[in-house]
KEPA-973712 format. One record per residue (C-alpha): residue number from 1; residue in one letter; x, y, z. Coordinates in pm, 1 decimal, always signed. Layout:
% KEPA-973712
NUM;A;X;Y;Z .
...
This chain:
% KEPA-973712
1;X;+0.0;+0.0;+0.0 .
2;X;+100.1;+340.5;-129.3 .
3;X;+114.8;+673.7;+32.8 .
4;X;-102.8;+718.2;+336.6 .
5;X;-156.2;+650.7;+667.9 .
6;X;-514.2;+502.6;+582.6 .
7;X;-656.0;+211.5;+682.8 .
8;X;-799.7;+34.4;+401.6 .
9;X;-1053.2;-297.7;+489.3 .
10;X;-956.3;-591.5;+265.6 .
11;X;-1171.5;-929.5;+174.2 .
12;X;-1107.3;-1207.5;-34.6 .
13;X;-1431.9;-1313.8;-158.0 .
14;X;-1628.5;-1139.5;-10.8 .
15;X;-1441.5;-1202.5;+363.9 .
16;X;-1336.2;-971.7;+537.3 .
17;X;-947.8;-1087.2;+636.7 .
18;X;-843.5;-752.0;+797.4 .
19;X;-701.7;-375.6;+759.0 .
20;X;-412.2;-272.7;+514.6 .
21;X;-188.7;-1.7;+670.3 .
22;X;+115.6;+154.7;+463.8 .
23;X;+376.7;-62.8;+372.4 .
24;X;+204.2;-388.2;+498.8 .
25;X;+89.9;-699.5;+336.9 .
26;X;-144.7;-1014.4;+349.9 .
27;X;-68.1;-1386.8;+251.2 .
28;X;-326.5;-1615.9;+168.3 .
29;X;-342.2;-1950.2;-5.7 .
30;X;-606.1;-2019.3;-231.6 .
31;X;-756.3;-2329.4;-456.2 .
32;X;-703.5;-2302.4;-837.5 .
33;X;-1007.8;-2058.1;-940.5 .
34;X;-1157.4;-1735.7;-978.2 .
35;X;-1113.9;-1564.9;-704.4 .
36;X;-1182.9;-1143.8;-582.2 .
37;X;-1003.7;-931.8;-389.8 .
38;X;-1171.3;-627.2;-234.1 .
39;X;-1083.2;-329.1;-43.3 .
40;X;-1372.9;-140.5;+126.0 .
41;X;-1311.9;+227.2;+123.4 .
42;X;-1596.3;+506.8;+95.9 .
43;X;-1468.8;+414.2;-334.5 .
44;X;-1397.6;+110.1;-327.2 .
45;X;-1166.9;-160.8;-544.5 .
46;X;-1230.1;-504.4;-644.1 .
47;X;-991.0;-727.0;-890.5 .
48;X;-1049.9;-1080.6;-985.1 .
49;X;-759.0;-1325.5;-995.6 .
50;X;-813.1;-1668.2;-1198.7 .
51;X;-536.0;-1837.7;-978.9 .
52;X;-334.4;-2163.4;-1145.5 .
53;X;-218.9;-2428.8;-909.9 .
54;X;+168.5;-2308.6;-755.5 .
55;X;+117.2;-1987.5;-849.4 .
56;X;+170.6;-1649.1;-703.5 .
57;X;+40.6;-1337.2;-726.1 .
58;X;+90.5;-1004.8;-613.5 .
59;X;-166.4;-743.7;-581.0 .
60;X;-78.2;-344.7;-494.2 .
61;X;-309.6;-137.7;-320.8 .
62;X;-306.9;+202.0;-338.6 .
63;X;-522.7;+491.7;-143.9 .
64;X;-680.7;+762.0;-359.4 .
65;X;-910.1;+1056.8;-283.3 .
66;X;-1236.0;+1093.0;-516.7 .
67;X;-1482.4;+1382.0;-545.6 .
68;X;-1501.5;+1607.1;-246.7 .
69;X;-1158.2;+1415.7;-57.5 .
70;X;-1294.3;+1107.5;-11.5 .
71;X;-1091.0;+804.7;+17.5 .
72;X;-1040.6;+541.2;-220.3 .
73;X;-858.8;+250.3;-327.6 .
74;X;-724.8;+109.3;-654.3 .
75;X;-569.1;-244.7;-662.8 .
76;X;-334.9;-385.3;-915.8 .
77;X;-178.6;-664.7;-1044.2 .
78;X;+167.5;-691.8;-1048.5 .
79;X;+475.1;-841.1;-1158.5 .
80;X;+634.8;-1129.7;-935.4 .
81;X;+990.6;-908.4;-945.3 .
82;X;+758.6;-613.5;-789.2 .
83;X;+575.8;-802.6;-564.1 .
84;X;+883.5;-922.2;-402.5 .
85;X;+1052.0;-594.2;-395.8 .
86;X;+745.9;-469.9;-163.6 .
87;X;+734.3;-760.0;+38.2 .
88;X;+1101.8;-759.3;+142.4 .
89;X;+1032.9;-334.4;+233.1 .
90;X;+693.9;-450.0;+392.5 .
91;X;+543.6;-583.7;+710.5 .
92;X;+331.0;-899.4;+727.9 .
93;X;-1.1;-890.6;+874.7 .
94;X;-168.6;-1232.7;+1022.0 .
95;X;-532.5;-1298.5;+884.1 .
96;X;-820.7;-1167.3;+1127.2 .
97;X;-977.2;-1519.0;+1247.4 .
């Protein structure tokens, strides 16, 4: 995550799995599949992942400010070389049970 000192909710289908803070990450494993990963924000972000078996992927999550300053989200899919990169500069958070 990008740029603030935001909290940003995150769910993975529809889940909630806990708050994104600056320079933090989650780690789940999933089943091959579509799968969607939101963050909850007054405007919000989704992106779907169709996720292969021994894959990884690496989403970034970024706070924005729409109309009238309020907060937002945008979430991207990135590179494995990226993804990396931010995890190594980047705290791990523990999925909310």
């Amino acid at each position: 995550m990008k740029g603030s000192g935001l909290i940003i909710p995150v769910s993975l289908n529809n889940q909630f799995k806990g708050n994104m803070g600056y320079k933090t990450y989650f780690r789940w494993e999933v089943e091959p599949g579509k799968h969607t990963i939101q963050a909850h924000m007054a405007k919000g972000a989704e992106i779907d992942l169709m996720a292969t078996e021994g894959e990884s992927y690496f989403v970034y999550s970024e706070t924005t400010f729409a109309f009238m300053g309020q907060p937002g989200a945008e979430l991207t899919l990135i590179s494995r070389s990226e993804g990396m990169d931010a995890v190594r500069s980047s705290k791990f958070i523990a999925e909310k049970p």
